[in-house]
N, C-alpha and C positions, 0 to 999 in steps of 0.2 A: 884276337878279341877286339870289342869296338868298345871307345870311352864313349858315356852318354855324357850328357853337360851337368847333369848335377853332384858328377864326382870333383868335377875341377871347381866347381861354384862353392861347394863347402870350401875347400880350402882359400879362393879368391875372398868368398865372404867371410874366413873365420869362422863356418858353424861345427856344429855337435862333435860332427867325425872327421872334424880337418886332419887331424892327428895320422887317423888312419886312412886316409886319401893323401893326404900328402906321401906318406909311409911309400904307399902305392906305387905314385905318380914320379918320385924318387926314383924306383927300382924301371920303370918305362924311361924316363929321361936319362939313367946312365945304361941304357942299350938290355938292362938283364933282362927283360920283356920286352916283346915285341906288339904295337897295338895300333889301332886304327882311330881319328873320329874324324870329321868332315868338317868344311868348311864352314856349314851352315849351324853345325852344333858351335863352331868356334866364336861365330856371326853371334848367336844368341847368348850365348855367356858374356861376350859385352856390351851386348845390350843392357842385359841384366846387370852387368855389372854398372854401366851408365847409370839404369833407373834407381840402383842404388846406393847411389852419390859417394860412388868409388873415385878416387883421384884417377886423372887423366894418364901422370904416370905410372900409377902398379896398372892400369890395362895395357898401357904400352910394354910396361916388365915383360906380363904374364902373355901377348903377343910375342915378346922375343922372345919367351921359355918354351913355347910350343913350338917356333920357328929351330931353336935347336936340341931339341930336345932327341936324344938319339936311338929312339925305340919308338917312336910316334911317327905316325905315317897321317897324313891328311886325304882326304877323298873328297873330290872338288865334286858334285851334285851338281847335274845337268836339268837344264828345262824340264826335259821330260820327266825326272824324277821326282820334280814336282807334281807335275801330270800321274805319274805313279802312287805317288803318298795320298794324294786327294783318294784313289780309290782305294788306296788301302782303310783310308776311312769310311770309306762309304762301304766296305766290309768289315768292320770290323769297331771297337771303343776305344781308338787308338786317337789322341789330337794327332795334327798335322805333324809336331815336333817328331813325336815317337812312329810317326810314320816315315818320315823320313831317312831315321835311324833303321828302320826294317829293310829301308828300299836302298840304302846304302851298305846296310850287312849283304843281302840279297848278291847285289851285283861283285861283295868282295869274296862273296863267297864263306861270310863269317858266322858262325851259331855262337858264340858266346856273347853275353855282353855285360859289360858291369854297370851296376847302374843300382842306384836305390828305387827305382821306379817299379813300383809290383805289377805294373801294364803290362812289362814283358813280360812278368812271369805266367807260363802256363799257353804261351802261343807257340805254336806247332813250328818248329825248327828252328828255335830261341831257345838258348838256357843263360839266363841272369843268376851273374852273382856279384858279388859285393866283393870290393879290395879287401878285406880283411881274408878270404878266402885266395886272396893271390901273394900275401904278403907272409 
């Protein structure tokens, strides 16, 4: 399965369903699941977390948390896949972000993805679901 960034951002940010993303992200970090998300989803989560005048140390934490986290795997996104996601947009109502995330399932070879984003839901060899259904 692949994490999008707004499972980890509820819980960095404290919103609605931290509860249940953390719950989540728990059972990934002590190995009971196994999951994927990319460099550039990790890039954007602190960014996000930067624009939202998150302290410099919980991104550094939550940097070490992913770094050992023992069920996460990272997928470092090539130039080209850049070049790939652009035309996943240009087929498709997808931003660049959630293009990315296609072109990195794509290559790992992954159909699932958790994600509160209803963009994936309903594209052809995608199935989104929500932590609360892995928990």
């Amino acid at each position: 399965m692949f994490i999008d960034a707004n499972i980890f951002l509820e819980v960095q940010l404290e919103q609605n369903r931290s509860r249940e993303c953390k719950d989540f992200l728990d059972k990934v970090d002590e190995g009971e699941l196994q999951a994927f998300t990319s460099d550039f989803v990790i890039d954007s989560i602190v960014i996000i977390m930067e624009s939202s005048n998150v302290q410099t140390s919980k991104i550094l934490t939550f940097l070490l948390a992913v770094r050992g986290s023992k069920g996460l795997s990272i997928y470092n996104h090539t130039f080209n896949d850049r070049i790939l996601a652009a035309g996943v947009m240009l087929k498709s109502n997808l931003t660049f972000d959630d293009s990315m995330v296609t072109v990195a399932m794509k290559a790992l070879k992954i159909e699932t993805v958790v994600s509160f984003d209803s963009h994936f839901s309903g594209l052809k060899g995608i199935k989104r679901v929500e932590p609360k259904d892995l928990i």
